[in-house]
N, CA, C and O atoms as a GROMACS GRO file, in nm:
protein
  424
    1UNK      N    1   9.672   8.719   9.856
    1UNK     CA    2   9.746   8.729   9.733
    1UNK      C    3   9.810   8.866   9.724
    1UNK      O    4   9.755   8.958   9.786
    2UNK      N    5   9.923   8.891   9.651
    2UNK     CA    6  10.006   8.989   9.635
    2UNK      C    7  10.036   8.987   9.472
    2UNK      O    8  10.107   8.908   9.410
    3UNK      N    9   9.945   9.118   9.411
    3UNK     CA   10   9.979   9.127   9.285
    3UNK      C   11  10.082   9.203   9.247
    3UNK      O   12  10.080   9.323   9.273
    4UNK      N   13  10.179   9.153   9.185
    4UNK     CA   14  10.261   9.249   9.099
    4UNK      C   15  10.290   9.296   8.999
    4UNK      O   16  10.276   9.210   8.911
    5UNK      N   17  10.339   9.430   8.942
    5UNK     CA   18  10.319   9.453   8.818
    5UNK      C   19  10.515   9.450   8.797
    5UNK      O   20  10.574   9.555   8.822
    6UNK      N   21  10.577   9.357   8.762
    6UNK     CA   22  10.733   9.366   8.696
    6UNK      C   23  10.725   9.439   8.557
    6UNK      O   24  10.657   9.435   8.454
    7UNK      N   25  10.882   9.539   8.634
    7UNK     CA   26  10.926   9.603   8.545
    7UNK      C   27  10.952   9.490   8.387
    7UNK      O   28  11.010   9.384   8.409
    8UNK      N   29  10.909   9.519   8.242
    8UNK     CA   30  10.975   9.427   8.106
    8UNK      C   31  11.129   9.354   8.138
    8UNK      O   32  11.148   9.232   8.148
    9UNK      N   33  11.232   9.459   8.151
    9UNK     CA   34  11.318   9.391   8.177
    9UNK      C   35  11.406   9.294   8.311
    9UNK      O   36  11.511   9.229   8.307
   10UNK      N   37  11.327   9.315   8.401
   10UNK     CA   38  11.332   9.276   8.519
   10UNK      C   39  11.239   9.103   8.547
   10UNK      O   40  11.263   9.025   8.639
   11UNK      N   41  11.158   9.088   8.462
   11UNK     CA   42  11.140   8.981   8.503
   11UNK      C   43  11.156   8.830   8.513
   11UNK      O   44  11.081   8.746   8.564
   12UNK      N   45  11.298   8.817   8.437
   12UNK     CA   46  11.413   8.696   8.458
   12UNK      C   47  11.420   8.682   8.615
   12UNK      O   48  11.365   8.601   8.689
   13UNK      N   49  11.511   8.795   8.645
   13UNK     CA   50  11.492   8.820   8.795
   13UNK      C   51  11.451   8.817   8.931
   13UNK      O   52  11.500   8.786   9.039
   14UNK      N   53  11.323   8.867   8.876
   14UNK     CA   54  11.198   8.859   9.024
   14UNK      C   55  11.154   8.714   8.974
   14UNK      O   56  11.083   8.652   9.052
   15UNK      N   57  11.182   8.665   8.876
   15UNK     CA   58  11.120   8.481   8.887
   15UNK      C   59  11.246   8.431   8.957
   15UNK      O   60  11.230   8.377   9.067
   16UNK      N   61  11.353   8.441   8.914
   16UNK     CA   62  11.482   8.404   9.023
   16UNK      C   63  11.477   8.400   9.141
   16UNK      O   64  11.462   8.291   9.197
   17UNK      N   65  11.491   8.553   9.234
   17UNK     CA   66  11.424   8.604   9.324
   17UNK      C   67  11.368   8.481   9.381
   17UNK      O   68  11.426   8.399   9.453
   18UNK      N   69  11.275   8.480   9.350
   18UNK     CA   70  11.128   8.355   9.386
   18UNK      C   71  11.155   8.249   9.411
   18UNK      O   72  11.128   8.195   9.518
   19UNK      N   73  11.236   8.176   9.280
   19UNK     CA   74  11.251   8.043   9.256
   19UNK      C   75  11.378   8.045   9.356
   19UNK      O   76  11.352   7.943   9.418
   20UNK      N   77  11.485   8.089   9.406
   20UNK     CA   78  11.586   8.109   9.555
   20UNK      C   79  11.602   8.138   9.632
   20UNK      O   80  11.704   8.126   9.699
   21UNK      N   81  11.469   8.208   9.664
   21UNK     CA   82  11.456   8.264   9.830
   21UNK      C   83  11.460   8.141   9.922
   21UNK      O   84  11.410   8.031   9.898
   22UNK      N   85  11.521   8.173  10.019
   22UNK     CA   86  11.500   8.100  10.125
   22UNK      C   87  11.327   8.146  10.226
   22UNK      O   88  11.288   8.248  10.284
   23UNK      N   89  11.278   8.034  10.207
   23UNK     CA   90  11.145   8.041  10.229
   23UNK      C   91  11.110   7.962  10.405
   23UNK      O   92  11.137   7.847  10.441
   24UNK      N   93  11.048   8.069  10.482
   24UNK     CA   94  11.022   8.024  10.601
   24UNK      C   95  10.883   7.993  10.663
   24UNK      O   96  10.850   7.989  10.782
   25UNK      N   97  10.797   7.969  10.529
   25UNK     CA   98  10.637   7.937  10.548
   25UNK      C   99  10.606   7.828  10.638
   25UNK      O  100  10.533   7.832  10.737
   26UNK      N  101  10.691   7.703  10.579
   26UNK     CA  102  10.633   7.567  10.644
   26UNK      C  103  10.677   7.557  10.783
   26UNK      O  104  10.655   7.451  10.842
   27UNK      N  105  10.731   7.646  10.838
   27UNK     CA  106  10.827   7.686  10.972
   27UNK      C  107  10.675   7.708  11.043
   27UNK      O  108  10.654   7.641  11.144
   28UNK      N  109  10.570   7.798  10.996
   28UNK     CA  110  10.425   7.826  11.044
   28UNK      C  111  10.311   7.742  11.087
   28UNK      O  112  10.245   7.666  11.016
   29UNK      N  113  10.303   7.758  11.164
   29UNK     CA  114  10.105   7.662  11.191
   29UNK      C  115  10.032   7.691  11.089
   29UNK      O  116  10.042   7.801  11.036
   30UNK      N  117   9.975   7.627  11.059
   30UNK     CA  118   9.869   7.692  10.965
   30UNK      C  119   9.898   7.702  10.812
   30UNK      O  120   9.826   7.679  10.715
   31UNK      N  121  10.012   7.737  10.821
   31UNK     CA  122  10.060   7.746  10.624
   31UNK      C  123   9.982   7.601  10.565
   31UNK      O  124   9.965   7.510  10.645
   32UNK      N  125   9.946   7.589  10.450
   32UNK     CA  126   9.900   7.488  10.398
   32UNK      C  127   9.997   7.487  10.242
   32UNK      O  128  10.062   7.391  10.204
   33UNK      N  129   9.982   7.627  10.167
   33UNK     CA  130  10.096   7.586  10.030
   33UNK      C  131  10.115   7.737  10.039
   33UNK      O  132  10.077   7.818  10.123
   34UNK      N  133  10.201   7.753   9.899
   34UNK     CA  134  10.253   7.880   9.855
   34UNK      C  135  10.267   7.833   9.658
   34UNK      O  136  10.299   7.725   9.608
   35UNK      N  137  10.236   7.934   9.604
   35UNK     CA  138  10.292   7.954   9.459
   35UNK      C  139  10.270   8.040   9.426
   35UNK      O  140  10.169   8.107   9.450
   36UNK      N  141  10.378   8.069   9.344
   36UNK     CA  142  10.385   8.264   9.268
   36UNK      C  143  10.335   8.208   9.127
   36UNK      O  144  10.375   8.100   9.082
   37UNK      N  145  10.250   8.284   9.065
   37UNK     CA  146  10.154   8.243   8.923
   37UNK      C  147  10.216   8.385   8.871
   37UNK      O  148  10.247   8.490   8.929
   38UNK      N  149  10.221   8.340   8.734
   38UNK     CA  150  10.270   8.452   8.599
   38UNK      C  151  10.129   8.456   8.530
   38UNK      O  152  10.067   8.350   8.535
   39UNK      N  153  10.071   8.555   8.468
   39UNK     CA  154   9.960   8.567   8.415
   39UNK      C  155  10.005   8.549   8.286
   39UNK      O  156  10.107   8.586   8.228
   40UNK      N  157   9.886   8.470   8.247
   40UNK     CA  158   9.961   8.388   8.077
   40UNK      C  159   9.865   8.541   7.982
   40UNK      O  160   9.869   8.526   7.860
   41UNK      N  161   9.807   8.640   8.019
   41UNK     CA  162   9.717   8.722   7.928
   41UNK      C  163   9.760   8.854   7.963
   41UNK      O  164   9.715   8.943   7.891
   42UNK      N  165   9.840   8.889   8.057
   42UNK     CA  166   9.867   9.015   8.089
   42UNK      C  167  10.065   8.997   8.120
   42UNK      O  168  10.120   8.916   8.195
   43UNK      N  169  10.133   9.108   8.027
   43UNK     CA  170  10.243   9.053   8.074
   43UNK      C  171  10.332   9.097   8.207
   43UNK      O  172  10.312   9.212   8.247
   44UNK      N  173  10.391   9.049   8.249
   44UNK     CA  174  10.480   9.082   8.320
   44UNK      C  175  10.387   9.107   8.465
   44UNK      O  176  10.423   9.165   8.568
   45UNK      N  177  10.291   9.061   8.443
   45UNK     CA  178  10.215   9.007   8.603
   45UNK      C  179  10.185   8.923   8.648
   45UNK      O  180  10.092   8.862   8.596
   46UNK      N  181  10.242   8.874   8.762
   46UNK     CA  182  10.203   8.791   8.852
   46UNK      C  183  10.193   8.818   9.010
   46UNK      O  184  10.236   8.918   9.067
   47UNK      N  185  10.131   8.714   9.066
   47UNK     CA  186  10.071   8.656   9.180
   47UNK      C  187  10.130   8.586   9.289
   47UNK      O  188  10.146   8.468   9.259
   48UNK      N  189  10.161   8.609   9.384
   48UNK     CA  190  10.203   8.555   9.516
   48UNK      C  191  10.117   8.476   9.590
   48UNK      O  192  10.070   8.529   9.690
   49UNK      N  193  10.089   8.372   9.569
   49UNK     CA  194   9.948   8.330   9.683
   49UNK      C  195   9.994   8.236   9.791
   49UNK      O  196  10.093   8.162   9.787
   50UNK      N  197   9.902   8.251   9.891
   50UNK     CA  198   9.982   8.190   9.969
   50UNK      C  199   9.827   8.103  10.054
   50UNK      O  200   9.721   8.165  10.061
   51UNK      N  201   9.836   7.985  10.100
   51UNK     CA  202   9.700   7.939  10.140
   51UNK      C  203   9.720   7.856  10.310
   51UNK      O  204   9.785   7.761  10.354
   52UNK      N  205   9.632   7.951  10.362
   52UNK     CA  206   9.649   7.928  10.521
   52UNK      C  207   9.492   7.874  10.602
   52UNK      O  208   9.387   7.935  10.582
   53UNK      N  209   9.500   7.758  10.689
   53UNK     CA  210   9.384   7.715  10.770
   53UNK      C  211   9.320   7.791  10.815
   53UNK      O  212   9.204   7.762  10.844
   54UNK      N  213   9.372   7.923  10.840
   54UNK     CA  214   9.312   8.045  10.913
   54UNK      C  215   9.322   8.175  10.882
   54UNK      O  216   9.431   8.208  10.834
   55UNK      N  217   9.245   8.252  10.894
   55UNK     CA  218   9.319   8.380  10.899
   55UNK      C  219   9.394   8.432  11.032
   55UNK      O  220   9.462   8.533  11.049
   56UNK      N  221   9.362   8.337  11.113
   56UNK     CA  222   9.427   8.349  11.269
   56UNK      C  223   9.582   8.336  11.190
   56UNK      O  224   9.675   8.417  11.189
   57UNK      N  225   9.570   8.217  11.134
   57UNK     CA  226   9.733   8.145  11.112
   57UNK      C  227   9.847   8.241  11.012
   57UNK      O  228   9.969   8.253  11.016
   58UNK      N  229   9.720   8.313  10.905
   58UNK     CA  230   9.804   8.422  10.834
   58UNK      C  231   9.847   8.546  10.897
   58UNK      O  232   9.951   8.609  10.879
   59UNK      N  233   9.736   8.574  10.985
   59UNK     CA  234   9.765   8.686  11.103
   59UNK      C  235   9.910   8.643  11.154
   59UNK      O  236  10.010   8.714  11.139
   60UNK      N  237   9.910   8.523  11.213
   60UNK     CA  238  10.037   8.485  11.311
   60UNK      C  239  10.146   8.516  11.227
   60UNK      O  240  10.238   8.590  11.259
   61UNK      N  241  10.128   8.429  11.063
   61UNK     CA  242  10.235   8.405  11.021
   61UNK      C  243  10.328   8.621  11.012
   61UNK      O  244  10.434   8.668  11.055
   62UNK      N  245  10.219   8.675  10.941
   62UNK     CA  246  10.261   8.848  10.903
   62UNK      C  247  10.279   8.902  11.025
   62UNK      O  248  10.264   9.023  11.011
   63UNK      N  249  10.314   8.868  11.177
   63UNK     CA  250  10.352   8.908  11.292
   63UNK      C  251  10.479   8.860  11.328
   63UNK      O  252  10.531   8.905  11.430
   64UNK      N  253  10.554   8.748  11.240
   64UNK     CA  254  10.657   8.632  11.342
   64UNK      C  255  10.751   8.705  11.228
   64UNK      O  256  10.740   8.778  11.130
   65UNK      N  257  10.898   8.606  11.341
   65UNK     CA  258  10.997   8.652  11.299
   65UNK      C  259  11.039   8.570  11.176
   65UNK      O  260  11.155   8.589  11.139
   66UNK      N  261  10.966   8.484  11.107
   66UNK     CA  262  10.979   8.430  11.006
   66UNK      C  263  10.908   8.506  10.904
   66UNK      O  264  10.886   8.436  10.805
   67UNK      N  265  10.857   8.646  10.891
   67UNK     CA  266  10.785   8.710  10.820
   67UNK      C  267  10.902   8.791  10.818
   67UNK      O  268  10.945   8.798  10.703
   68UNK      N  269  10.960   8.845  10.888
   68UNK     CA  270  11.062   8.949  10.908
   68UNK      C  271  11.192   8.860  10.828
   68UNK      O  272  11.240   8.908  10.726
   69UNK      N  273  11.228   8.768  10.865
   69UNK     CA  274  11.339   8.754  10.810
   69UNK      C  275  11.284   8.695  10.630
   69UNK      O  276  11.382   8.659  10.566
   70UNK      N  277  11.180   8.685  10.570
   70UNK     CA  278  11.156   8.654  10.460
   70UNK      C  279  11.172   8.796  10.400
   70UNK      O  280  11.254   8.827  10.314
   71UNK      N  281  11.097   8.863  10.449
   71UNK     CA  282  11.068   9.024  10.375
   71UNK      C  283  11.197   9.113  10.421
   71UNK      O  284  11.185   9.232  10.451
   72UNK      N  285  11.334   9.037  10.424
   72UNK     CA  286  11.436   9.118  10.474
   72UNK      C  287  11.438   9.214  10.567
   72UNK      O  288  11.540   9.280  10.544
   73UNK      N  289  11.379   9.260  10.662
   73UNK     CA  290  11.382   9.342  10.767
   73UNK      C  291  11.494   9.286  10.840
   73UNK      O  292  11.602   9.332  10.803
   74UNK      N  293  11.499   9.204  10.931
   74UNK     CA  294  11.629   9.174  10.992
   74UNK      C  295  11.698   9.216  10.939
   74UNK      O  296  11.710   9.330  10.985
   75UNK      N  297  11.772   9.201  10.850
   75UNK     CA  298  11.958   9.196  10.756
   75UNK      C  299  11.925   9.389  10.750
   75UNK      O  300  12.030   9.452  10.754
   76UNK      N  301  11.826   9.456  10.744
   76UNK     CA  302  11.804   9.613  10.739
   76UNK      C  303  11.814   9.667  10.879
   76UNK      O  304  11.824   9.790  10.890
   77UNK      N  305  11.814   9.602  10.973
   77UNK     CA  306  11.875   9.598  11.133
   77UNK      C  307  11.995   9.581  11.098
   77UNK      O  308  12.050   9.653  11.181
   78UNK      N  309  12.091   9.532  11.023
   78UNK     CA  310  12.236   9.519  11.027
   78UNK      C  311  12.284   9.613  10.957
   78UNK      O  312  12.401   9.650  10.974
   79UNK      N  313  12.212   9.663  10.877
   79UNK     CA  314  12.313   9.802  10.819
   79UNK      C  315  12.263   9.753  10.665
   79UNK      O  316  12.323   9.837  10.598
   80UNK      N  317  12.193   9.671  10.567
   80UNK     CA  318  12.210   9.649  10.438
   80UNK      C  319  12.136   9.490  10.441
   80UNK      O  320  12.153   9.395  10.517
   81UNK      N  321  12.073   9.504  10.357
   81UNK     CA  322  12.012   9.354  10.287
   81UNK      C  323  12.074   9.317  10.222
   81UNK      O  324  12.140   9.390  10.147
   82UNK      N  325  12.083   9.161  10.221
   82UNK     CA  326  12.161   9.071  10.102
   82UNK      C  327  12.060   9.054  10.006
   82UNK      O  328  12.093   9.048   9.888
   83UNK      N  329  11.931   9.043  10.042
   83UNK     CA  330  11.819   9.030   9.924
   83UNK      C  331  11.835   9.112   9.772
   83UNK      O  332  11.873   9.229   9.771
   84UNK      N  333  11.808   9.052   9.669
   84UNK     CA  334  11.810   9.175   9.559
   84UNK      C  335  11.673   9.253   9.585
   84UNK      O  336  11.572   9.203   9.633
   85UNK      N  337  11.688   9.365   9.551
   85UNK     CA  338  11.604   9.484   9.588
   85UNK      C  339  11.464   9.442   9.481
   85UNK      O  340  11.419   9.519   9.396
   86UNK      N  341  11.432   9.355   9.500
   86UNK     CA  342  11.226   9.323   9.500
   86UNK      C  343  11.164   9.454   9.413
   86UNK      O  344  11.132   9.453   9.294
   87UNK      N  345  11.157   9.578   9.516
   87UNK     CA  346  11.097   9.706   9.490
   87UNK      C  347  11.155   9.758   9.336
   87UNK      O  348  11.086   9.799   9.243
   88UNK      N  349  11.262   9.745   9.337
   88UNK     CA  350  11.302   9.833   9.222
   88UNK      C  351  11.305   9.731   9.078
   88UNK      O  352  11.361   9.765   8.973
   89UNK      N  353  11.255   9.643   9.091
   89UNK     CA  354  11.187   9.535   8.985
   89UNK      C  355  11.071   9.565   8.954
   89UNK      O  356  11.027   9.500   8.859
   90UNK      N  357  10.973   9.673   9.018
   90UNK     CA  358  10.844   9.654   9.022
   90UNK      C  359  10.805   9.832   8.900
   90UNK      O  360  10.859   9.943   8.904
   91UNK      N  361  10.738   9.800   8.847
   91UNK     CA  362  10.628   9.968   8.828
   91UNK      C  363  10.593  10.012   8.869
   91UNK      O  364  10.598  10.132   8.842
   92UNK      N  365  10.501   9.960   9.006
   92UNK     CA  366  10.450  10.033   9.174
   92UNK      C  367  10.502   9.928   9.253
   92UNK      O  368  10.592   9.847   9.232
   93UNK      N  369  10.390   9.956   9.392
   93UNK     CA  370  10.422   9.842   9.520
   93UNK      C  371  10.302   9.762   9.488
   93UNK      O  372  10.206   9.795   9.419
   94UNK      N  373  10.334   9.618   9.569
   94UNK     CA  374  10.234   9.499   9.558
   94UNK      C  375  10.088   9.538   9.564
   94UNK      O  376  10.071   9.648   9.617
   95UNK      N  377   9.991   9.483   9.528
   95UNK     CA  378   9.871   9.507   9.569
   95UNK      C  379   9.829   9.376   9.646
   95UNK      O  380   9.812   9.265   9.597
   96UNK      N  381   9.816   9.414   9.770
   96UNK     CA  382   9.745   9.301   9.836
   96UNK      C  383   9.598   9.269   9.807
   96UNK      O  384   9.523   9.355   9.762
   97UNK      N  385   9.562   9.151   9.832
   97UNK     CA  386   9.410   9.168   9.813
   97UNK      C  387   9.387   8.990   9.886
   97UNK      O  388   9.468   8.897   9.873
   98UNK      N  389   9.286   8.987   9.941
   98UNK     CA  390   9.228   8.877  10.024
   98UNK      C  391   9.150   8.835   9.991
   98UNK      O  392   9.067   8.896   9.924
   99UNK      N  393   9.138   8.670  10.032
   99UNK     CA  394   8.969   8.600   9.993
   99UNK      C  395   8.974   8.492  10.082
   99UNK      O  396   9.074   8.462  10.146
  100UNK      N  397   8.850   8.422  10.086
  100UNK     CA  398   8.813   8.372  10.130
  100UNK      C  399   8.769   8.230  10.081
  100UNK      O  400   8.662   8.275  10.041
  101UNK      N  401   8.761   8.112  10.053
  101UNK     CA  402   8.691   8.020   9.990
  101UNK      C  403   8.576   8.019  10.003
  101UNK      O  404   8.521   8.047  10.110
  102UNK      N  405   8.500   7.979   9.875
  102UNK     CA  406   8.364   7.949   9.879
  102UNK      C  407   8.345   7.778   9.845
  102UNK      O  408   8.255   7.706   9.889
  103UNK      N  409   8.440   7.744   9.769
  103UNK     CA  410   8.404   7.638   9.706
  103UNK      C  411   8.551   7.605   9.662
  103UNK      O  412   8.608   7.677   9.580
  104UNK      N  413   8.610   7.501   9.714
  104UNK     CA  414   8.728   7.450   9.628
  104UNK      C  415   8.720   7.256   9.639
  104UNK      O  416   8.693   7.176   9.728
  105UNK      N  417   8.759   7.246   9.494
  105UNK     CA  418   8.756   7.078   9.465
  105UNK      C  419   8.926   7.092   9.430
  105UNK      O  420   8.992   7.175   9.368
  106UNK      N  421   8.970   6.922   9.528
  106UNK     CA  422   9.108   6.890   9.439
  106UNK      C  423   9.118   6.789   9.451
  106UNK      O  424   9.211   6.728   9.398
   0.00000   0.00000   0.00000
């Protein structure tokens, strides 16, 4: 998971952002889902989660060139990103943080 703290007026935006990226997860072994969560008690934070068979498979996925071209690096090899600038939506940078299942029913 990747927490973020959005800037008040910025977060029309980074839900945009989200809801139009061109997304290269299911391109991966291993990906199983993805959803970005808005915290209904804290404002202007939300959650990136992303749920993988492995940590082998999340390893793979944060090494491939489908990680690179999601997180705009490529197009920053060309001289300039087309992405809207993510970072400058934010109050700090993401906080990553990891888990593990213990127990899930669906």
């Amino acid at each position: 998971m990747n927490v973020f703290k959005v800037k008040p007026e910025c977060a029309e935006d980074f839900e945009n952002v989200w809801k139009n990226r061109e997304s290269h997860l299911k391109e991966m072994p291993g990906f199983v889902r993805f959803a970005l969560l808005k915290c209904s008690n804290v404002p202007n934070k939300y959650i990136s989660q992303s749920t993988w068979e492995s940590e082998e498979a999340f390893r793979g996925w944060t090494q491939s060139q489908q990680f690179s071209k999601a997180h705009g690096e490529a197009d920053k090899d060309k001289g300039g990103s087309k992405r809207p600038n993510v970072g400058a939506m934010l109050e700090g940078p993401p906080a990553p943080e990891f888990f593990s299942s213990v127990t899930m029913t669906e």
